[in-house]
C-alpha positions as CSV (number, residue, x, y, z in Angstrom):
1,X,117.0,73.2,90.1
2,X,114.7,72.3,92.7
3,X,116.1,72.1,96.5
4,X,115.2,68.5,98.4
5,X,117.0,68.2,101.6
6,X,115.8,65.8,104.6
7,X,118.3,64.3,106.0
8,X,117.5,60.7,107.7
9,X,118.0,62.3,111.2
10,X,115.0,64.9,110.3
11,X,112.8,61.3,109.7
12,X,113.5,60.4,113.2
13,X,112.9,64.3,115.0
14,X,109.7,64.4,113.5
15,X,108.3,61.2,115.5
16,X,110.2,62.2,118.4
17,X,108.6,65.2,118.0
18,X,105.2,63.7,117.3
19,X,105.5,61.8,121.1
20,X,106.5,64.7,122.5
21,X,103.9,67.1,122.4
22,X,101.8,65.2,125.2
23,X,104.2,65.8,127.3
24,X,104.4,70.2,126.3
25,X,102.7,72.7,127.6
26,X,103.9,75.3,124.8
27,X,105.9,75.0,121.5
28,X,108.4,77.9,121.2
29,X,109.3,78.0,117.5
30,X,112.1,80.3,116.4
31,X,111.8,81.8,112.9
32,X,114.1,83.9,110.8
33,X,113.2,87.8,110.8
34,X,114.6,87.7,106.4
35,X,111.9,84.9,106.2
36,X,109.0,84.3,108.5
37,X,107.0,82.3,106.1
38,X,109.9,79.8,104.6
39,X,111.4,78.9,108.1
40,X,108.2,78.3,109.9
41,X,107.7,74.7,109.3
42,X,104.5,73.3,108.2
43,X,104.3,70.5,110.0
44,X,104.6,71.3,113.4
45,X,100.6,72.8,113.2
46,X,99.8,69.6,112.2
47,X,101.8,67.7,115.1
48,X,101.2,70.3,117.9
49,X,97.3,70.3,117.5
50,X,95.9,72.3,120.1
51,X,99.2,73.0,122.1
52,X,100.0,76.9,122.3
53,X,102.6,78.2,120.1
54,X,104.8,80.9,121.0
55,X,107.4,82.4,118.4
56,X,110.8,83.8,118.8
57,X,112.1,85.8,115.7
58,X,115.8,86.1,115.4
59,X,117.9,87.8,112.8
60,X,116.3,91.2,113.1
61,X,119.8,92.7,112.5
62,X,119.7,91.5,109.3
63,X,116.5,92.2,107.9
64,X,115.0,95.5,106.3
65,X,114.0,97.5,109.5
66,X,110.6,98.5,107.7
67,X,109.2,95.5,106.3
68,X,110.0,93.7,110.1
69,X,107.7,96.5,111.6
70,X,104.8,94.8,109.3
71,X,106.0,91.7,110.2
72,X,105.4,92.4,113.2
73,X,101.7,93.9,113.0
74,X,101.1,91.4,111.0
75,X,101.9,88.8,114.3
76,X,99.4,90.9,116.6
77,X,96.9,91.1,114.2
78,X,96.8,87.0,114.6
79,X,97.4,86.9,117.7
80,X,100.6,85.0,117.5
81,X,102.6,85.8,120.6
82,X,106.4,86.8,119.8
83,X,109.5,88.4,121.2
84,X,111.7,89.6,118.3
85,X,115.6,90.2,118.5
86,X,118.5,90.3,116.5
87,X,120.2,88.3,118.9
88,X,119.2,86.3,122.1
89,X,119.6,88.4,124.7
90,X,119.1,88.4,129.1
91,X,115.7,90.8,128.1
92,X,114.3,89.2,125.5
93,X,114.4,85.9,127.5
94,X,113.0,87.3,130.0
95,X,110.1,88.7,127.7
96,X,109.9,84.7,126.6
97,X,109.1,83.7,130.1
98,X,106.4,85.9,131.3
99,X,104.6,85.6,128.2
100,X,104.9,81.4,128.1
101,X,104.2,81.3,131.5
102,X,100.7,83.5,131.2
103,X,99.7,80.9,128.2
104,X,99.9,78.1,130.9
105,X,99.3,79.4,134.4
106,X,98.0,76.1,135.6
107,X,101.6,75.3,135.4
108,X,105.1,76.4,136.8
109,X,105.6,74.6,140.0
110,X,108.3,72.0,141.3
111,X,105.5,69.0,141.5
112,X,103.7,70.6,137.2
113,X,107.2,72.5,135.8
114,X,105.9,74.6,132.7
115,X,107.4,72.3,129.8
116,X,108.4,74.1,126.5
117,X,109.6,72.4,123.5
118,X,111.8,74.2,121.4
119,X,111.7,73.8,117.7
120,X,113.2,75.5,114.6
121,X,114.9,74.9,111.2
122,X,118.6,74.5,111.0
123,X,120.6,77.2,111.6
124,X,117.9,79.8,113.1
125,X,119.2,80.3,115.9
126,X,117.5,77.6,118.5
127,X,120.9,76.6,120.3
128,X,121.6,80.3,120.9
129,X,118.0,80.4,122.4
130,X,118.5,77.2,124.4
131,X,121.6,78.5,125.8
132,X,120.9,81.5,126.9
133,X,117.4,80.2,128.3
134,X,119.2,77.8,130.3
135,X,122.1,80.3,131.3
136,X,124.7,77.9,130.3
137,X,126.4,76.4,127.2
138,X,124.5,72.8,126.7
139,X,124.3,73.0,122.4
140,X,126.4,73.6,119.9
141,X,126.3,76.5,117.9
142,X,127.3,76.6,114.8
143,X,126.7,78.2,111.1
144,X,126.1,74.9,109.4
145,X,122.4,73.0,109.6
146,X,122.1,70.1,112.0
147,X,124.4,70.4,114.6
148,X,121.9,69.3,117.4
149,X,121.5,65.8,116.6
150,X,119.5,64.5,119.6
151,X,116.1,65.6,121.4
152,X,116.8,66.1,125.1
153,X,115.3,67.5,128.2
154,X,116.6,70.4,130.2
155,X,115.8,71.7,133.8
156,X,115.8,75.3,133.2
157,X,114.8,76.2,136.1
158,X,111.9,75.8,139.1
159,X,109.5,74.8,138.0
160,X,110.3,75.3,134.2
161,X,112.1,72.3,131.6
162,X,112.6,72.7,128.0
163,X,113.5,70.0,125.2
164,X,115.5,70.8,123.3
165,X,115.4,69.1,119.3
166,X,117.4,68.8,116.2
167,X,116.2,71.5,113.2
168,X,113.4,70.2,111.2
169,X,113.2,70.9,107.9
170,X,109.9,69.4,106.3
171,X,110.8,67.3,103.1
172,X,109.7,69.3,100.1
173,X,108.9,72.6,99.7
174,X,105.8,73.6,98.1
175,X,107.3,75.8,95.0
176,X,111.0,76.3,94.0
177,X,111.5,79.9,95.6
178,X,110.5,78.8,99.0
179,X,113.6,76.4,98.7
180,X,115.9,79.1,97.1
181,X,115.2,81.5,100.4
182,X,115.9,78.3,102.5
183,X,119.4,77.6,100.5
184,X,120.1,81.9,100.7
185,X,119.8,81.7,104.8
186,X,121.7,79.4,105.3
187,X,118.8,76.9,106.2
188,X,119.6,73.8,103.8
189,X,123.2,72.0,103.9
190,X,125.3,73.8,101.2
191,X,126.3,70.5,99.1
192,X,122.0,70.2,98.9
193,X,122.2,72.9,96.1
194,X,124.2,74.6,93.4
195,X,125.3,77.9,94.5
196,X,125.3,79.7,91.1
197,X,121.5,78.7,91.1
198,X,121.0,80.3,94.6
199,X,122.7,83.5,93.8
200,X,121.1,84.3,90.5
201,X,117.9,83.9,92.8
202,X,119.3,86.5,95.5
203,X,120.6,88.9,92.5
204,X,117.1,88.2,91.1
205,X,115.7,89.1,93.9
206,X,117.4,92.2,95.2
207,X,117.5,93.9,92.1
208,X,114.0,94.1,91.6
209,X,113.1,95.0,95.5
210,X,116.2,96.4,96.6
211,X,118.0,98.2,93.6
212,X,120.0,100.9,94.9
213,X,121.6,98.7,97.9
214,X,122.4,96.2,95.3
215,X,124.1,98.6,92.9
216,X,126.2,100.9,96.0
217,X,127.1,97.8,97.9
218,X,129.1,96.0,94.6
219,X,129.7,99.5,93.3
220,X,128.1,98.7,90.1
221,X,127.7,101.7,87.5
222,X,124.2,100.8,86.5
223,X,121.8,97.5,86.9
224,X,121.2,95.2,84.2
225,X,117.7,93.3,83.4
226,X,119.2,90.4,83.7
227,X,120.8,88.6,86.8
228,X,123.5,86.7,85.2
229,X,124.5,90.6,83.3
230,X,124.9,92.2,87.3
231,X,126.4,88.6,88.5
232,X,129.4,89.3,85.6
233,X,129.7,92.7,86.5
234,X,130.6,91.5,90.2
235,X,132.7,88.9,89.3
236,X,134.4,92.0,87.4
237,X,134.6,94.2,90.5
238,X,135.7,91.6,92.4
239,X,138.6,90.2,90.5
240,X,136.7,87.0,89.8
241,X,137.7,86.5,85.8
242,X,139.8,84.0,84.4
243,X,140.6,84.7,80.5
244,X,138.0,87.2,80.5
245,X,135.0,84.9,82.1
246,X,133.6,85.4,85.1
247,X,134.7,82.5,87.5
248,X,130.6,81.7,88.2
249,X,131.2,79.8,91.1
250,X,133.7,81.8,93.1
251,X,131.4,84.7,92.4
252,X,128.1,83.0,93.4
253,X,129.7,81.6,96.6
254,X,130.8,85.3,97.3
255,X,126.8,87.0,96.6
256,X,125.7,84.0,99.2
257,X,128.1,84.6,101.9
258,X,127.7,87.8,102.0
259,X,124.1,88.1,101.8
260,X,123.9,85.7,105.0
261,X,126.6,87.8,106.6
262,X,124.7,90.9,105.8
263,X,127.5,92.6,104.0
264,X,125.3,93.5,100.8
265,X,122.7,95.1,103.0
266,X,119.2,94.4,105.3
267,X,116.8,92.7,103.2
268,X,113.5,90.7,104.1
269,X,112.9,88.0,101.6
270,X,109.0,87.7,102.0
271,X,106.0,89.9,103.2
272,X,103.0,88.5,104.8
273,X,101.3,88.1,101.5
274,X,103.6,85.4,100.5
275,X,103.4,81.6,101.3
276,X,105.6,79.2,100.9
């Protein structure tokens, strides 16, 4: 089942967004650690044009230590400036401003404040970012996509503003996996997909790249070829049969929830080779 999920509100961001960038000195766009490739949106190359781009990579908690570290080579060796984090903390905000303000040292007085423009896909982690940038609760947090709403602007500081801007998602992605990493993170609006088709993708997934986690963390005696087999054989450890079926959906809503909660283990969805 493909995913499709561009909700009316996203329409309207991505013209507000499109008269904002005159008006923004740097674009800080916040990515998932599980996922650089899926959560960086395509578009915003297209409507930042030569504006700077700065990204902040949350999530780090969650994904496998090793494949971050390439990640994270990967980044210098394109010279895409980034903090990374698991969560938004004082330091790594701190790292945020010296590096945005050397991209734009023309700028960062009372009469030219530094503006940044903070972008991201649902649920990525932005409002923690705005927050904590501004040193004060003005967003919403929440584990559910598009709880910002409405763009606004934000004196951070002397001579530094942000605006702040709903989660964009773009409104198709370019093959069917791209979406089923989306759905898994928590990106897209859970009634925008069916979760048994989601978890046979992570089960898919981790049992080809990540095996032995899969098997210890549901305490499985051996892995089967195919997903649906291993997604039974959870349901089974769980408890999650009715008249000797598996209850599919209980059991698929379980192997989502706790991938995002990072109960089953770290895993990174993508590696630099990948596109979306």
């Amino acid at each position: 089942m493909a995913i499709n999920w561009f909700p009316g509100h996203m329409h309207k961001t991505r013209k507000a967004l499109a008269k904002l960038m005159p008006q923004t000195d740097v674009v800080i766009e916040v990515l998932d650690a599980r996922l650089p490739h899926a959560s960086h949106n395509p578009l915003l190359a297209e409507l930042r044009g030569s504006v700077p781009c700065f990204y902040v990579v949350t999530k780090t908690d969650l994904a496998d230590p090793e494949k971050t570290q390439q990640w994270q080579q990967y980044f210098q060796q394109q010279n895409w400036p980034s903090v990374w984090g698991n969560t938004v903390h004082d330091e790594l905000v701190n790292q945020l401003k010296k590096q945005v303000r050397a991209l734009v040292p023309t700028r960062g007085t009372a009469d030219k404040p530094l503006r940044l423009l903070v972008v991201g896909i649902p649920n990525v982690g932005k409002s923690t970012l705005l927050n904590k940038l501004v040193g004060r609760k003005i967003c919403t947090v929440g584990n559910t996509p598009a709880v910002t709403r409405e763009a606004q602007r934000i004196k951070v500081e002397t001579g530094l503003v942000v605006f702040d801007t709903p989660g964009v998602m773009w409104p198709k992605p370019e093959d069917e996996d791209c979406g089923y990493r989306l759905a898994l993170s928590g990106a897209i609006r859970d009634t925008a997909f069916e979760y048994p088709d989601v978890a046979y993708f992570a089960i898919e997934v981790l049992q080809k790249r990540y095996p032995q986690q899969l098997q210890t963390a549901y305490h499985l005696e051996s892995l089967h070829e195919d997903p649906l087999e291993n997604m039974a054989a959870i349901a089974k450890r769980r408890g999650m049969v009715s008249r000797g079926e598996p209850q599919w959906q209980r059991v698929s809503e379980l192997i989502v929830h706790e991938f995002r909660q990072g109960k089953i283990g770290k895993f990174t969805l993508e590696m630099p080779t990948h596109s979306c």
